[in-house]
C-alpha positions, 0 to 999 in steps of 0.5 A: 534195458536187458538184464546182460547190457553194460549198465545192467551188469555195472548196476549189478556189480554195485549193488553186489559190493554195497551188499558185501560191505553190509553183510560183513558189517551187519551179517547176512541176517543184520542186513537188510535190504534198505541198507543195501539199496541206500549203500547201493543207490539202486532202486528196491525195484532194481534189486529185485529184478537183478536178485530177488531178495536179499538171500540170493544177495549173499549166494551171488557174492559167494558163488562168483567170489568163489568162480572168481577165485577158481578162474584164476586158479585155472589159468594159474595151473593152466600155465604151470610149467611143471609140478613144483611150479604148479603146487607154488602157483596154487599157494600163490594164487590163493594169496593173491585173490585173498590180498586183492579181495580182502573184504570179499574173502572174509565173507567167503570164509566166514558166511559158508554155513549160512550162504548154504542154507540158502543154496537150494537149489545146490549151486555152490555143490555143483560148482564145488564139484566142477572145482575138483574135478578139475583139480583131480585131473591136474593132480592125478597124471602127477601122481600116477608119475611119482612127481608128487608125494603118494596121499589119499586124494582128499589130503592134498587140499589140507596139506598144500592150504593148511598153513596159507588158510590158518594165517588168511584167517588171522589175517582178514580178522586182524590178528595177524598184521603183518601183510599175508604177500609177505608170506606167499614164498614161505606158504609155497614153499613149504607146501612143496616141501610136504608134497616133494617125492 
Protein backbone atom coordinates (compact mmCIF):
# COMPACT_ATOMS: atom_id res chain seq x y z
CA UNK A 1 0.00 0.00 0.00
CA UNK A 2 1.75 3.42 -0.76
CA UNK A 3 3.26 5.24 1.71
CA UNK A 4 0.59 8.88 1.39
CA UNK A 5 -2.80 6.10 1.88
CA UNK A 6 -5.06 6.60 5.14
CA UNK A 7 -3.80 3.51 6.69
CA UNK A 8 -0.23 4.40 5.77
CA UNK A 9 -0.39 7.87 7.54
CA UNK A 10 -2.70 6.53 10.80
CA UNK A 11 0.18 3.59 11.04
CA UNK A 12 2.55 6.27 10.98
CA UNK A 13 0.99 8.40 13.31
CA UNK A 14 1.08 5.20 15.72
CA UNK A 15 4.03 4.41 15.47
CA UNK A 16 5.06 8.59 16.01
CA UNK A 17 2.96 8.39 19.54
CA UNK A 18 4.21 5.21 20.78
CA UNK A 19 7.56 6.33 19.87
CA UNK A 20 6.96 9.71 21.86
CA UNK A 21 5.76 8.06 25.15
CA UNK A 22 9.14 6.10 24.89
CA UNK A 23 11.38 8.71 24.12
CA UNK A 24 9.84 10.84 27.11
CA UNK A 25 9.80 7.63 29.35
CA UNK A 26 13.19 6.44 28.30
CA UNK A 27 14.85 9.21 26.37
CA UNK A 28 15.96 9.51 22.78
CA UNK A 29 19.13 7.10 23.70
CA UNK A 30 17.20 4.73 26.54
CA UNK A 31 14.69 3.95 23.86
CA UNK A 32 14.99 1.31 21.49
CA UNK A 33 13.26 0.40 19.01
CA UNK A 34 11.64 -2.61 20.28
CA UNK A 35 10.01 -0.98 22.76
CA UNK A 36 8.34 1.24 20.09
CA UNK A 37 7.41 -1.63 17.79
CA UNK A 38 5.86 -3.33 20.70
CA UNK A 39 3.97 0.23 22.22
CA UNK A 40 3.14 0.57 18.51
CA UNK A 41 2.22 -3.02 17.39
CA UNK A 42 3.86 -2.14 14.03
CA UNK A 43 6.41 -4.35 12.38
CA UNK A 44 10.36 -3.78 12.78
CA UNK A 45 9.72 -3.97 8.87
CA UNK A 46 6.81 -1.15 9.28
CA UNK A 47 9.08 1.26 11.08
CA UNK A 48 11.54 0.92 8.48
CA UNK A 49 9.82 1.87 5.68
CA UNK A 50 7.84 4.75 7.20
CA UNK A 51 11.56 6.31 9.29
CA UNK A 52 14.39 4.45 8.79
CA UNK A 53 15.77 4.23 12.16
CA UNK A 54 14.89 5.29 15.55
CA UNK A 55 17.07 8.66 15.10
CA UNK A 56 14.44 9.97 12.36
CA UNK A 57 11.94 8.55 14.90
CA UNK A 58 12.57 11.38 17.08
CA UNK A 59 13.33 14.18 14.18
CA UNK A 60 9.53 13.47 12.70
CA UNK A 61 7.97 14.00 16.31
CA UNK A 62 9.80 17.44 16.48
CA UNK A 63 10.02 18.67 13.37
CA UNK A 64 5.93 18.00 12.94
CA UNK A 65 5.21 18.74 16.58
CA UNK A 66 6.98 22.08 15.90
CA UNK A 67 5.04 22.78 12.17
CA UNK A 68 2.08 21.91 14.19
CA UNK A 69 2.44 24.37 16.47
CA UNK A 70 3.60 27.20 13.81
CA UNK A 71 0.44 26.13 11.83
CA UNK A 72 -1.77 27.23 14.48
CA UNK A 73 0.38 29.98 15.11
CA UNK A 74 -0.24 30.99 11.41
CA UNK A 75 -3.78 30.99 11.11
CA UNK A 76 -3.81 32.67 15.09
CA UNK A 77 -1.95 35.70 13.60
CA UNK A 78 -3.80 35.29 10.13
CA UNK A 79 -6.77 36.17 11.77
CA UNK A 80 -5.77 38.59 14.18
CA UNK A 81 -7.68 41.80 13.86
CA UNK A 82 -5.19 44.34 15.12
CA UNK A 83 -1.57 44.37 17.04
CA UNK A 84 -3.09 43.86 20.56
CA UNK A 85 -5.08 41.07 19.32
CA UNK A 86 -2.18 39.66 17.55
CA UNK A 87 0.50 39.66 20.44
CA UNK A 88 -2.45 37.89 23.04
CA UNK A 89 -3.38 35.44 19.87
CA UNK A 90 0.66 34.62 20.01
CA UNK A 91 0.62 33.82 24.10
CA UNK A 92 -2.44 32.20 23.53
CA UNK A 93 -1.78 29.91 21.04
CA UNK A 94 1.22 28.77 22.34
CA UNK A 95 -0.76 27.62 25.72
CA UNK A 96 -3.06 26.15 23.80
CA UNK A 97 -0.87 23.43 21.83
CA UNK A 98 1.28 23.10 24.95
CA UNK A 99 -2.12 22.18 27.09
CA UNK A 100 -3.57 20.18 24.30
CA UNK A 101 0.08 18.45 23.57
CA UNK A 102 1.24 18.25 26.71
CA UNK A 103 3.53 14.89 26.31
CA UNK A 104 4.54 16.25 22.79
CA UNK A 105 5.62 19.63 24.32
CA UNK A 106 7.74 18.18 27.03
CA UNK A 107 9.63 16.30 24.24
CA UNK A 108 10.03 19.46 22.13
CA UNK A 109 11.22 21.46 25.01
CA UNK A 110 13.68 19.22 26.48
CA UNK A 111 14.90 16.88 23.25
CA UNK A 112 16.11 20.32 21.16
CA UNK A 113 20.27 19.45 21.73
CA UNK A 114 19.76 15.82 20.74
CA UNK A 115 17.08 15.91 18.01
CA UNK A 116 19.73 18.64 16.32
CA UNK A 117 22.32 16.30 16.45
CA UNK A 118 20.43 14.19 14.65
CA UNK A 119 19.27 16.69 12.03
CA UNK A 120 21.82 16.56 9.19
CA UNK A 121 20.36 17.29 6.77
CA UNK A 122 19.43 20.94 8.75
CA UNK A 123 15.38 20.48 8.41
CA UNK A 124 14.55 22.08 11.90
CA UNK A 125 17.07 25.21 10.49
CA UNK A 126 15.22 25.59 7.72
CA UNK A 127 11.97 25.32 8.96
CA UNK A 128 12.92 27.41 11.80
CA UNK A 129 13.91 30.08 9.18
CA UNK A 130 10.68 29.78 7.09
CA UNK A 131 9.20 30.57 11.22
CA UNK A 132 10.56 33.60 11.31
CA UNK A 133 10.56 34.87 8.42
CA UNK A 134 6.93 34.82 8.68
CA UNK A 135 6.97 36.31 11.95
CA UNK A 136 9.02 39.23 11.00
CA UNK A 137 6.67 40.19 8.39
CA UNK A 138 4.01 40.23 10.85
CA UNK A 139 5.93 42.29 13.38
CA UNK A 140 7.74 44.42 11.10
CA UNK A 141 4.65 46.79 9.24
CA UNK A 142 4.04 47.06 13.10
CA UNK A 143 6.68 48.41 14.00
CA UNK A 144 7.54 50.57 10.94
CA UNK A 145 3.68 52.27 12.34
CA UNK A 146 4.75 52.71 16.04
CA UNK A 147 1.69 50.14 17.05
CA UNK A 148 4.46 48.07 19.02
CA UNK A 149 7.15 49.21 21.27
CA UNK A 150 10.56 49.90 19.10
CA UNK A 151 12.97 46.69 20.13
CA UNK A 152 15.71 45.06 18.22
CA UNK A 153 14.04 42.39 16.46
CA UNK A 154 15.55 39.28 17.94
CA UNK A 155 13.87 40.85 21.52
CA UNK A 156 10.59 40.35 20.72
CA UNK A 157 10.28 36.41 21.25
CA UNK A 158 11.88 36.80 24.72
CA UNK A 159 9.73 39.46 25.85
CA UNK A 160 6.21 38.32 24.16
CA UNK A 161 7.18 34.00 25.55
CA UNK A 162 9.45 34.70 28.43
CA UNK A 163 7.11 34.30 31.34
CA UNK A 164 4.46 31.54 29.29
CA UNK A 165 7.68 29.48 28.43
CA UNK A 166 9.22 29.85 32.25
CA UNK A 167 5.73 28.33 33.82
CA UNK A 168 5.29 25.71 30.55
CA UNK A 169 8.50 24.28 31.88
CA UNK A 170 7.14 24.06 35.67
CA UNK A 171 4.46 23.18 34.30
CA UNK A 172 4.91 20.06 31.85
CA UNK A 173 7.93 19.07 34.86
CA UNK A 174 5.32 19.12 37.63
CA UNK A 175 6.52 21.75 39.63
CA UNK A 176 3.67 23.95 38.75
CA UNK A 177 0.15 22.43 39.30
CA UNK A 178 -1.89 24.52 38.71
CA UNK A 179 -3.27 24.12 34.85
CA UNK A 180 -1.27 26.57 32.60
CA UNK A 181 -5.08 27.88 30.62
CA UNK A 182 -5.29 29.18 33.92
CA UNK A 183 -2.86 31.52 33.36
CA UNK A 184 -3.03 32.23 29.07
CA UNK A 185 -4.94 36.20 30.13
CA UNK A 186 -2.33 37.02 32.67
CA UNK A 187 0.99 35.64 30.15
CA UNK A 188 -1.18 37.86 27.53
CA UNK A 189 -1.57 40.34 29.17
CA UNK A 190 1.41 41.08 30.27
CA UNK A 191 3.20 40.46 26.94
CA UNK A 192 0.95 43.25 25.75
CA UNK A 193 1.91 45.31 28.61
CA UNK A 194 5.83 45.01 27.77
CA UNK A 195 5.28 45.79 24.14
CA UNK A 196 2.42 48.75 24.20
CA UNK A 197 3.65 51.88 22.30
Amino acid sequence: MAESSPRSAGRRREILMAALDCFNEHGIQGATIEMIREKSGASVGSLYHHFGNKERIALALYTEGMRDYHQSLSEALAEATDTEQGIRQIVHTFVNWIANHPEWARFVFYSRTQVAAIDLDAEIHRDNQNYWKAIREWFSPRVKKREIKILPMECYSSVIMGPTQDYARRWLTGRASTDIREFADVFAQAAWDALKP
